[in-house]
N, C-alpha and C positions, 0 to 999 in steps of 0.2 A: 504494500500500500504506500502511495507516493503523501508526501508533506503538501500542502497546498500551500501558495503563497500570494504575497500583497504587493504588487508594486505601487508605489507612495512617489506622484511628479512623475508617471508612466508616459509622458508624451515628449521629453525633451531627447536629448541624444543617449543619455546616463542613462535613462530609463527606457528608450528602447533597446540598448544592451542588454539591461536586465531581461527585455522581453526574452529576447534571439537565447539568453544562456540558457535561460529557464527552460526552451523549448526544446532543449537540444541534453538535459539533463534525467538524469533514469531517477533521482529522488524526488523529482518537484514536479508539482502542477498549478498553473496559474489560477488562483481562485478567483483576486479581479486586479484590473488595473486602473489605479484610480486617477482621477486628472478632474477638476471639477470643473474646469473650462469648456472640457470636451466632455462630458458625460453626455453617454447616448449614442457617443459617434464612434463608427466602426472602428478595432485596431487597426484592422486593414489600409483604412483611410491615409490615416498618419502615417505609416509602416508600409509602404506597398513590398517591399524588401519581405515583409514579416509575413503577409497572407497564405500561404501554404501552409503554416505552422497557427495562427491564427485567424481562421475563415468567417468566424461564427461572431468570436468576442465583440464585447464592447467597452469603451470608458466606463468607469460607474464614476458617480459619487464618493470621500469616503465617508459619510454618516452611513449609506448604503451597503458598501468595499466593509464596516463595522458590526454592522447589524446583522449582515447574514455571514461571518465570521464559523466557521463548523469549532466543534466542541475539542479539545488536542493539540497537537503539537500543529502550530504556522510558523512559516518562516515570512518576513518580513524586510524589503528593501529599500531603502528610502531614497528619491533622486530629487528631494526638494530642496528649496532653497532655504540658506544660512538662519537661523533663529525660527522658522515658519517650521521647518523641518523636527525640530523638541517639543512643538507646543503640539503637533499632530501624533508626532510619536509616542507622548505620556500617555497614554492610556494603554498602548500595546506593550512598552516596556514592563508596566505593573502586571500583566497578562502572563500567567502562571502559563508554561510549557510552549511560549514565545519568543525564538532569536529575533533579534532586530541586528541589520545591519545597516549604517546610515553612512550615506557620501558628502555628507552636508560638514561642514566645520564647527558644527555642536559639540561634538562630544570627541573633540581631538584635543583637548587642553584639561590637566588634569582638574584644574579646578574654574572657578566660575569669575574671577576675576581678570585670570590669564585669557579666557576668552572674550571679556568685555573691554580689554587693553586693546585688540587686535582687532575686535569688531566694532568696536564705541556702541554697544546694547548692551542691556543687562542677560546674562541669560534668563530663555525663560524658564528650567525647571534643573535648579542647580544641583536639586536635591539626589536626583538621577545618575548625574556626573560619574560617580563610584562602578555603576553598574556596566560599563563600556571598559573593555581591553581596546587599547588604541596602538595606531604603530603600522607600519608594515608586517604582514604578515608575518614572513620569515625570522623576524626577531621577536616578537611576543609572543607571550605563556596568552592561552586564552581559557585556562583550566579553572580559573576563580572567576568568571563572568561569564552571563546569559546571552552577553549582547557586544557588537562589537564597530568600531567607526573606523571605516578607512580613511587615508591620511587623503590629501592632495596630491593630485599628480606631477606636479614639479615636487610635491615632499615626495615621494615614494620613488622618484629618479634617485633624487638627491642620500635620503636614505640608505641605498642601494651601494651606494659609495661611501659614503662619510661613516657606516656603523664598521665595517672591515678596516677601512685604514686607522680608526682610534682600536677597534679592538686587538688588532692585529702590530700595532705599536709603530705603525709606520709615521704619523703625522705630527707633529707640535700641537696639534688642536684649532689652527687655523686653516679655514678652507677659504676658496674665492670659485664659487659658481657660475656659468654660463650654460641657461638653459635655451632653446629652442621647438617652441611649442606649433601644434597647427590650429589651423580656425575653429575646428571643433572645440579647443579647448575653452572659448570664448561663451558656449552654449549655444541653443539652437536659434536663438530671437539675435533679428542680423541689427550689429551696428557699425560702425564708421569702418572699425579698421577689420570687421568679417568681411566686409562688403567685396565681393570679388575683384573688381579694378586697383580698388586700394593697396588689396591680399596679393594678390598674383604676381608675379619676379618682383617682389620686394621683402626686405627685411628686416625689420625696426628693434629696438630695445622700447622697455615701457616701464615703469613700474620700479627702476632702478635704485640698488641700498633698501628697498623699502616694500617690499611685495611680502603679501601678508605669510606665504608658505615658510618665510624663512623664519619667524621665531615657532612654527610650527614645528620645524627641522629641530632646532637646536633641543626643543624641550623634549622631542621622543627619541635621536640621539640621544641624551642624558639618560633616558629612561634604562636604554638599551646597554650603554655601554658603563655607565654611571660615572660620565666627565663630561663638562661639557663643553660643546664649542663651542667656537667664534664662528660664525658665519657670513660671506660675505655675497651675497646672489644678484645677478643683473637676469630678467628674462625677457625673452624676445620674440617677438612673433612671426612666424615662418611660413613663405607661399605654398604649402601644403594642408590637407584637411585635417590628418589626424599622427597621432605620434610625439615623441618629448627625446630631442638631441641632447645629452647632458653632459657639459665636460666639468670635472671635479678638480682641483689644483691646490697645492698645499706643499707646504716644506717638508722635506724630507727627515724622519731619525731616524732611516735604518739603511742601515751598511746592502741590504740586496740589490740586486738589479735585475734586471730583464725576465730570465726565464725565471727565478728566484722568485719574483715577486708573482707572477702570471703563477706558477703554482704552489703559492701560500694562496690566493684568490681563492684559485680551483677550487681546494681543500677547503679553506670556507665554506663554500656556496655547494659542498658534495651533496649534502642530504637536502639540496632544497633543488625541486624539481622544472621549475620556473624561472629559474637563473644559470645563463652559461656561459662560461669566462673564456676569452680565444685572446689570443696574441694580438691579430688585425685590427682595427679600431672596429666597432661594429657600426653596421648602417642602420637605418630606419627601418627598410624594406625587408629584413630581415626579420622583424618583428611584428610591422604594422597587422592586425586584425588576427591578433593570438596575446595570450595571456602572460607571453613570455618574456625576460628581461636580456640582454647582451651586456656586458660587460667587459672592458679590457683596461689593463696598466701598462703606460710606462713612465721614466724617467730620465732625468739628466744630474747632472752631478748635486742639486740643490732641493731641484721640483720633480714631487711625482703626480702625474695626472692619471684619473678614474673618467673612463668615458661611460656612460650609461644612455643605452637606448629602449624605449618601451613604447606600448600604443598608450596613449593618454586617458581615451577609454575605456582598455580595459585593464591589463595591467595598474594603470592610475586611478583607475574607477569602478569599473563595473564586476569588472574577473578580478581585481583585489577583491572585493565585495563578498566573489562568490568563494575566494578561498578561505575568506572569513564562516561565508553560511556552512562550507563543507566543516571545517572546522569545529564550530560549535557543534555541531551534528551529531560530530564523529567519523564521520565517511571520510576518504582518500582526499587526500588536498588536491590531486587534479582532478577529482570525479565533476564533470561537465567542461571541459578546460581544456582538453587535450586536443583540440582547435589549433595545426600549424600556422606558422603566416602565412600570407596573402600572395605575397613577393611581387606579384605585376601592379601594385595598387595605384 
């Protein structure tokens, strides 16, 4: 018997990842998808991509998406937006034999002030806070909690790199980041710089010293490795749809080099299924439209650089999400996941 589940903000990009995983998954069954904008209107509609696998479905409501709720274990995803996303989700987290997994930056800062520094709102249900293991996957224990918040997708590039080179002893504790995002990671509703003309053979920086993922970085680093960095991030918006380029850069303390350091990585990252370390720098196309991460080091006599590539969707979003729901579960961390890349995208 499969889990049913809720997608929460089912009509943006985040959310229809979550549809496409769901449908493609042997645990789960979409019970509804909620979007109260669209309620009524076909999945199909918004999703034409998705109609083979949702023919029938519709938006609901979620007082509706709540109400007819079956009695048991639901899994629960949430792709709404920042502070909106806690006040809908309090009633499913109190919900005895209920994962939640949310994309939102609610429940990515351990306490309620950390996210009101970052956000300038109060949160809305602080109280909650406790009940979420946050972090990237791969480095969080998720054995003491019901429910779990994936990071952002520039944090979860970044992550990827900065938790190995502090744990692994390689860095000073200073990093200096250069991410490269696509339009997707903007969301679905177009503004100036999605806009195709704008987008297309250009390449901007935005948001420089000052973009919100970076004290998100440093506090779930700390988490993970228990030091914390310095973090210094610029990111930038790149003429492609989906995907996160990330180069990582930091002073060198350790005597390795080349193959030395590519396999201390390896060895790292052996037990985790989703990440894989190659000497080449990795590309995007490598990755885009699979749950999978690339990873490679080198250096020179002072600086070592971590290149990190992932889809920003899913990886950053939606397949982090699900390796959280398999997770809490119990089930295989790639059970629905095992989706290669795209490679012509």
């Amino acid at each position: 018997m499969t889990t049913p589940c809720l997608v929460l903000g089912a009509t943006g990009y985040v959310g229809g990842e979550f549809l496409r995983l769901i449908a493609g998954h042997p645990e789960l069954t979409l019970q509804a998808a909620v979007a109260r904008s669209n309620a009524g209107e076909p999945v199909a509609d918004q999703f034409e991509h998705l109609a083979t696998s949702y023919s029938t479905e519709t938006f609901v409501e979620y007082d509706v998406a709540i109400d007819e709720l079956p009695e048991g274990p639901v899994a629960v995803f949430s792709a709404l937006p920042h502070a909106q996303a806690a006040l809908q989700l309090a009633p499913l987290i109190a919900r005895p034999g209920t994962h939640v997994v949310d994309a939102s930056a609610d429940f990515r800062f351990a306490d309620a002030d950390a996210f009101s520094a970052i956000y300038g709102q109060s949160h809305p249900v602080p109280e909650m806070i406790d009940r979420f293991a946050r972090g990237v996957p791969e480095f969080t224990d998720a054995s003491d909690h019901q429910h779990a918040s994936q990071p952002g997708c520039f944090a979860t590039a970044m992550q990827l790199a900065l938790v190995p080179a502090m744990a692994l002893g390689w860095s000073d504790g200073r990093f200096f980041a250069n991410g490269v995002t696509g339009a997707t990671g903007a969301g679905k509703t177009p503004i100036a710089t999605t806009h195709m003309p704008e987008r297309h053979a250009n390449l901007f920086a935005y948001k420089a010293l000052s973009h919100r993922h970076a004290p998100e970085v440093v506090s779930q680093v700390a988490a993970a490795v228990g030091v914390t960095p310095t973090l210094h991030f610029v990111p930038h918006a790149g003429p492609f749809a989906r995907g996160i380029h990330m180069t990582v850069m930091t002073t060198a303390t350790t005597a390795s080099k080349g193959a030395a350091l590519t396999a201390a990585l390896s060895d790292f990252y052996r037990s985790h299924p989703f990440v894989t370390v190659s000497a080449p720098a990795p590309r995007l196309k490598q990755v885009v439209g699979s749950n999978h991460a690339r990873i490679s080091v080198a250096r020179d006599e002072q600086t070592i650089c971590i290149t990190v590539v992932i889809d920003n969707l899913l990886k950053g979003a939606a397949g982090g999400a699900m390796q959280w729901m398999n997770r809490l579960n119990g089930w295989p961390e790639s059970l629905g996941l095992d989706t290669a890349a795209v490679g012509w995208s």
